[in-house]
N, C-alpha and C positions, 0 to 999 in steps of 0.2 A: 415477442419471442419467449418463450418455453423450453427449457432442456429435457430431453426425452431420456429415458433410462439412458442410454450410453452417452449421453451430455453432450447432444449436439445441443444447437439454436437451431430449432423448428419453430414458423408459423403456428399459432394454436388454431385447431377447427373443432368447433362445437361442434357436438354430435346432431345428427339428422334430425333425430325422429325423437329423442329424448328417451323416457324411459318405457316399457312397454307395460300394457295393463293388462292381466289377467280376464280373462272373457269369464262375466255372471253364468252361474250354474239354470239351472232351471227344476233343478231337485225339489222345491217348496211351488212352484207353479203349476201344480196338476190339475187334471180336471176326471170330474167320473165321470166313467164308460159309460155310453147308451144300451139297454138291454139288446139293441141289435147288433152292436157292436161286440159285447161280449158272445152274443150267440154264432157270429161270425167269427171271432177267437177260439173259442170253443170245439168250433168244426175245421178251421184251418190251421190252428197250432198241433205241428207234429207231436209231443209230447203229451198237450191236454185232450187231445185227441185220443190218443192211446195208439196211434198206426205203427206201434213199436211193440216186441218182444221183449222185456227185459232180462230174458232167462238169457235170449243172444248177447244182450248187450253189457250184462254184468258177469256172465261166468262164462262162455262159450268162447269169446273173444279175448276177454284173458287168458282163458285156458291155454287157445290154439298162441300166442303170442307165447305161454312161458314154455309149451314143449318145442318150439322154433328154437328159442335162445338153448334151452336144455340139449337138443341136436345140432345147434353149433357151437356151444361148449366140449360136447363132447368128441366132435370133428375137430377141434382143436390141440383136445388130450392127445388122438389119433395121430395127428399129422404128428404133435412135437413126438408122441414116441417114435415115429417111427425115422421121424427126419434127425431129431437130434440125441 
């Protein structure tokens, strides 16, 4: 018997499973790419592909996101003037 924090007499029960191990990375285990296989990357990675705009993706789309927030800022000045 064992007193638990609040000082009963409890039975002691060893834990299950003991402590748990961290599972090996595979970070240092690599292998290089086949020229086919890079050539396959190449043509099916969206990005190294290029099947992207970047003009859409870095100014267009933030643009249209900061005049939404800027016209619901301003919808906001609106209501409280005119509510309170």
């Amino acid at each position: 018997m064992s007193p638990d924090p609040y000082k009963r007499d409890v039975p002691y029960v060893p834990p299950v499973r003991g402590y748990e191990q961290q599972l090996e990375l595979q970070l240092n285990k690599t292998r290089e790419a086949t020229p086919e296989e890079c050539a396959q990357w190449e043509q099916e990675d969206f990005f190294r592909a290029g099947k992207f705009d970047s003009m859409k993706m870095f100014v267009v789309l933030p643009t249209l996101i900061q005049l939404i927030m800027m016209a619901f800022m301003f919808s906001v000045f609106w209501f409280n003037a005119n509510n309170f």
